[in-house]
Backbone as JSON Lines, residues from 0, in Angstrom:
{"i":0,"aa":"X","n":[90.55,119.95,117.26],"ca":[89.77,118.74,116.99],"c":[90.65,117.53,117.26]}
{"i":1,"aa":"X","n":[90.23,116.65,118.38],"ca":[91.15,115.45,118.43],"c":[90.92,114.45,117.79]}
{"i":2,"aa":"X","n":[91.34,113.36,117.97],"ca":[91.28,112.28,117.63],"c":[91.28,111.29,118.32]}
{"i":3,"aa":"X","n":[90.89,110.04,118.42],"ca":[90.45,109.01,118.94],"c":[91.29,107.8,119.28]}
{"i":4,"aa":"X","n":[92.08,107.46,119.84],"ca":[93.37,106.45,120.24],"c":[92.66,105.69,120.86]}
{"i":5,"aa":"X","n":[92.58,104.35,119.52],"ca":[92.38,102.88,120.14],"c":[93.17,102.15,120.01]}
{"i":6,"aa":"X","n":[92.97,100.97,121.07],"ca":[94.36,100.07,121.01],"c":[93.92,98.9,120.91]}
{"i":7,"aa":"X","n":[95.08,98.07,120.22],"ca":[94.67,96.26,119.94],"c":[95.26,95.72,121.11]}
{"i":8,"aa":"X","n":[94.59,94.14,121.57],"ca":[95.29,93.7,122.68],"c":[96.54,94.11,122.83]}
{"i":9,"aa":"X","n":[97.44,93.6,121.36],"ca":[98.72,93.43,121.34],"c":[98.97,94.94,122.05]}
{"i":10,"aa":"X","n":[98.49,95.64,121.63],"ca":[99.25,97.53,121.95],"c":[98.52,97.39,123.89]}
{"i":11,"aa":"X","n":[98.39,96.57,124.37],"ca":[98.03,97.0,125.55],"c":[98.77,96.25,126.15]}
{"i":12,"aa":"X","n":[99.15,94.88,125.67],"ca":[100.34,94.29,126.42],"c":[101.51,94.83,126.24]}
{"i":13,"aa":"X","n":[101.93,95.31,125.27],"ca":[102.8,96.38,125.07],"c":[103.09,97.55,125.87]}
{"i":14,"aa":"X","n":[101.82,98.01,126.69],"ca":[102.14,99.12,127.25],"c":[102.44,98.99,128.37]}
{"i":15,"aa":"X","n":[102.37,97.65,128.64],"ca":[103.08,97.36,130.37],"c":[104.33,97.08,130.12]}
{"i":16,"aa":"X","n":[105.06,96.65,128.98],"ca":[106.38,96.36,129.1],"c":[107.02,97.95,128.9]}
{"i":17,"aa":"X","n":[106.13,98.83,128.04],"ca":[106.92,100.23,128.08],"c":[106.98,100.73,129.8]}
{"i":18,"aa":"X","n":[105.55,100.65,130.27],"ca":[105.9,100.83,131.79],"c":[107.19,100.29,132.11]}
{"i":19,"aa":"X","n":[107.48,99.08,132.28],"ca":[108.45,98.4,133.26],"c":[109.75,98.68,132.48]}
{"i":20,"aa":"X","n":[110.38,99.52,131.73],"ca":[111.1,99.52,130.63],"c":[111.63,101.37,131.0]}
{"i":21,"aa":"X","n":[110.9,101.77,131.34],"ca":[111.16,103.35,132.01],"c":[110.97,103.86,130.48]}
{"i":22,"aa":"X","n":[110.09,103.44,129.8],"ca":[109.83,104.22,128.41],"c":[108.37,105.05,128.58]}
{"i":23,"aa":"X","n":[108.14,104.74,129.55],"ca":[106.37,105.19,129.32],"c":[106.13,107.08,129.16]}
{"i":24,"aa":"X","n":[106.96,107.86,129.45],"ca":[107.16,109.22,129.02],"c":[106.94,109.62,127.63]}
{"i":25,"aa":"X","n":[108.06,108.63,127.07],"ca":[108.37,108.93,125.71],"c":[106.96,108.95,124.53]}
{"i":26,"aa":"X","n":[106.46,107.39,125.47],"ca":[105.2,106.73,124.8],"c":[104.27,107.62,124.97]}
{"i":27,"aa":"X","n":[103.93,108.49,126.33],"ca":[102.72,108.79,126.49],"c":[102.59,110.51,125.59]}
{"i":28,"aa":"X","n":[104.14,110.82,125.5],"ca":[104.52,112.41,124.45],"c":[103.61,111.5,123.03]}
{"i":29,"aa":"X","n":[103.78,110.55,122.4],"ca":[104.04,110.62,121.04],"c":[102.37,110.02,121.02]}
{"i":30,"aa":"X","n":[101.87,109.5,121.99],"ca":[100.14,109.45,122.13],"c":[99.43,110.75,121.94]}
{"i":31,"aa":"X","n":[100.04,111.81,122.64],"ca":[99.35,113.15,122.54],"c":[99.68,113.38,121.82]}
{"i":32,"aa":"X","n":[100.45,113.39,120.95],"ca":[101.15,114.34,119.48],"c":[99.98,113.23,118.66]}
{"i":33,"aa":"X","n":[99.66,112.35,118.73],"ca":[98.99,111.37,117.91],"c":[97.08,111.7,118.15]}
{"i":34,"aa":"X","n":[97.17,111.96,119.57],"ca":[95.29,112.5,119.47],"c":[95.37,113.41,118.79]}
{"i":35,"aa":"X","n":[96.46,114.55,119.04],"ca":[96.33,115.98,118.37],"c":[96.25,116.02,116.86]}
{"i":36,"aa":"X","n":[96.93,115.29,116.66],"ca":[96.94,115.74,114.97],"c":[98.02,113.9,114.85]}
{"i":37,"aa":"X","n":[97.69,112.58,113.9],"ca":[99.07,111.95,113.65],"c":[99.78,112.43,112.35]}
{"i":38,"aa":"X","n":[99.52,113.65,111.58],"ca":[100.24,113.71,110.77],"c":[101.35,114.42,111.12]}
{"i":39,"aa":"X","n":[101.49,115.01,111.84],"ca":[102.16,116.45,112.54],"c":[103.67,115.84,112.41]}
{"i":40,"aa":"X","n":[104.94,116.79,112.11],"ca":[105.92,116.35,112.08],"c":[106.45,117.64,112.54]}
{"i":41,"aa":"X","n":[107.58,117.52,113.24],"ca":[108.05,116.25,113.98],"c":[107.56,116.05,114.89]}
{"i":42,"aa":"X","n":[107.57,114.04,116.06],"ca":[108.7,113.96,114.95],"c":[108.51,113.24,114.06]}
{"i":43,"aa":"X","n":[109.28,112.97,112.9],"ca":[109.34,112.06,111.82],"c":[108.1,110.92,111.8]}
{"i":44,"aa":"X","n":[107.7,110.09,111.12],"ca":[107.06,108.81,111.07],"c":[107.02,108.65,109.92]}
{"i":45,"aa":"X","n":[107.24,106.93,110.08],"ca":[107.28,106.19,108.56],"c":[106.07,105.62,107.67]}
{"i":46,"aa":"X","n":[105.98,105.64,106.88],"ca":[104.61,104.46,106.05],"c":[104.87,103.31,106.15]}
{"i":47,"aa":"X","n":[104.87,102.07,106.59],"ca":[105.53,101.02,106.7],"c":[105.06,100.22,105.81]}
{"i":48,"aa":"X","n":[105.47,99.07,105.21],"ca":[105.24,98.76,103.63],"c":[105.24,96.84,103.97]}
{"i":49,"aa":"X","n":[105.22,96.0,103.18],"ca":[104.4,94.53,103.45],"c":[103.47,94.36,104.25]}
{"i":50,"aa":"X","n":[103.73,93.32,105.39],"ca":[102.71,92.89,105.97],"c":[101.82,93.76,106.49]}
{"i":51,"aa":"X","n":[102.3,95.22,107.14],"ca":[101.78,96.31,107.99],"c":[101.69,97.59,107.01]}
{"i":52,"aa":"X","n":[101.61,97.12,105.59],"ca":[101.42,98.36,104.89],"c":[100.01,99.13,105.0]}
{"i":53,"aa":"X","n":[100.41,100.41,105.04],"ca":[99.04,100.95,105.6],"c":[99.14,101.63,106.75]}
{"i":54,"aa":"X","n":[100.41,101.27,107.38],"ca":[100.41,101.73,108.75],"c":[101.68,102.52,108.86]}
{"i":55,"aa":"X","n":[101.7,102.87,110.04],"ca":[102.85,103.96,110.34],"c":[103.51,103.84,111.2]}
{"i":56,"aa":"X","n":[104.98,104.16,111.66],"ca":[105.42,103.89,113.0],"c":[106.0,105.31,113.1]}
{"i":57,"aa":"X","n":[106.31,105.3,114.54],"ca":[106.93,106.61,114.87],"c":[108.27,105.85,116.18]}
{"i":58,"aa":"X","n":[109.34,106.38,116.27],"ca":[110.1,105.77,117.12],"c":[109.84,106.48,118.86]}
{"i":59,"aa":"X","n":[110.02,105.49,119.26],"ca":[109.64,105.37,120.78],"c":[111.46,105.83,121.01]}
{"i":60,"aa":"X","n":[112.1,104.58,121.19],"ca":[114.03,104.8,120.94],"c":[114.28,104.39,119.75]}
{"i":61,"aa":"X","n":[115.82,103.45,120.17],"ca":[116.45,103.29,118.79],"c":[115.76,102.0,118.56]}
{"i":62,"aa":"X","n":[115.21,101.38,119.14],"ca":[114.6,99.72,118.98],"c":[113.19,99.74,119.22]}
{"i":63,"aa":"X","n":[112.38,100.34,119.67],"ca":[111.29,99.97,120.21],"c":[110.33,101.5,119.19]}
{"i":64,"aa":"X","n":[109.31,100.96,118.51],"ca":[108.19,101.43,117.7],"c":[107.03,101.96,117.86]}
{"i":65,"aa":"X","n":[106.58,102.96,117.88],"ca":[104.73,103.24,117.82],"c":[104.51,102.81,116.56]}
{"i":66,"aa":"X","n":[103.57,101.65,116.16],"ca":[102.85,101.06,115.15],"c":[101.53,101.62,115.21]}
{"i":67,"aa":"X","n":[100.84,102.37,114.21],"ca":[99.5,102.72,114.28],"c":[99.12,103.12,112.76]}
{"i":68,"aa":"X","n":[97.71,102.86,112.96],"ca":[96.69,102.92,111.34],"c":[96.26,104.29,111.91]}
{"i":69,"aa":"X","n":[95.49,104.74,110.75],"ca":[95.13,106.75,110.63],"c":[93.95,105.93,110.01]}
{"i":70,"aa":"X","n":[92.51,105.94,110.31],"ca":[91.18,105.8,109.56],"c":[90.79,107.75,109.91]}
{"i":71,"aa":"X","n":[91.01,108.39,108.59],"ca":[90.32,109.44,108.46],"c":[88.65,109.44,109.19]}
{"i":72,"aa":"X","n":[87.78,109.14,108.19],"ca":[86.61,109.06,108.17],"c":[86.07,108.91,109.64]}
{"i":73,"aa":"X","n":[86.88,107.98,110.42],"ca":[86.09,108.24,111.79],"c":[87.05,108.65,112.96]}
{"i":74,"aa":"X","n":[87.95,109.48,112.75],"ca":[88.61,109.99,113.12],"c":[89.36,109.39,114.19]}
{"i":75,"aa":"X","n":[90.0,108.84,113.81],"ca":[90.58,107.35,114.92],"c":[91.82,107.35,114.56]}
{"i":76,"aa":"X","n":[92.44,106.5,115.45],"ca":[93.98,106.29,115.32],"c":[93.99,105.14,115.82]}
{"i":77,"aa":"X","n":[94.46,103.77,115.05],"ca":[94.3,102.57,115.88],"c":[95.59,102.11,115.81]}
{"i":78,"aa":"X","n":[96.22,102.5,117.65],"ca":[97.36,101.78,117.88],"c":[97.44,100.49,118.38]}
{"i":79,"aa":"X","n":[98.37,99.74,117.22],"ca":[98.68,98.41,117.02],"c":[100.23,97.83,117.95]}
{"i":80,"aa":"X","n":[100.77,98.57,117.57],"ca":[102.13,97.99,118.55],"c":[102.66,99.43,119.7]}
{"i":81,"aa":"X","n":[102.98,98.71,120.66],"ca":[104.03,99.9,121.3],"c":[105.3,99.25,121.64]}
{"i":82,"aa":"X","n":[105.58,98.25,121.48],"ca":[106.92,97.64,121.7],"c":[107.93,97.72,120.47]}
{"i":83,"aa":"X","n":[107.94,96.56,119.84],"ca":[108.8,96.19,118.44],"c":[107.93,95.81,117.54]}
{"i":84,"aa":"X","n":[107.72,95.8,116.26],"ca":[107.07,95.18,115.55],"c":[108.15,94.2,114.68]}
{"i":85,"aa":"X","n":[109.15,93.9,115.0],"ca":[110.38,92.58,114.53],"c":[109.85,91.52,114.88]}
{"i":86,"aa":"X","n":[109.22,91.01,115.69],"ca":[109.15,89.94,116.19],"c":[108.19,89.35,115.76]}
């Protein structure tokens, strides 16, 4: 049973800088591990807590983030960042 990967502007401008960045492999592994199941470990992912509490990241490298919400109920995954969320 999959799941549903939507993205916010921000996560789509994001995904051209992972293109041009030679990250887009890494990104496109941790998308499928994310339709398939996002609870699945590994690898790892965090609960992220203030402004983005609610949400989760999973690491892309040592600097750069998968930011995404889990809505059970309609079986979705709404990715929010693929770059940094520091900025």
């Amino acid at each position: 049973m999959n799941w549903k990967l939507v993205y916010t502007r921000q996560a789509q401008k994001d995904a051209k800088k992972i293109a041009s960045s030679g990250l887009k492999p890494k990104a496109k592994e941790l998308l499928k591990i994310l339709a398939e199941n996002p609870y699945s470990n590994p690898p790892t992912y965090e609960k992220l807590v203030g402004d983005l509490q609610g949400a989760y990241s999973r690491r892309v490298n040592i600097q750069h983030r998968l930011v995404y919400q889990i809505h059970d109920k309609e079986k979705t995954v709404k990715v929010l960042r693929m770059w940094t969320h520091y900025e």
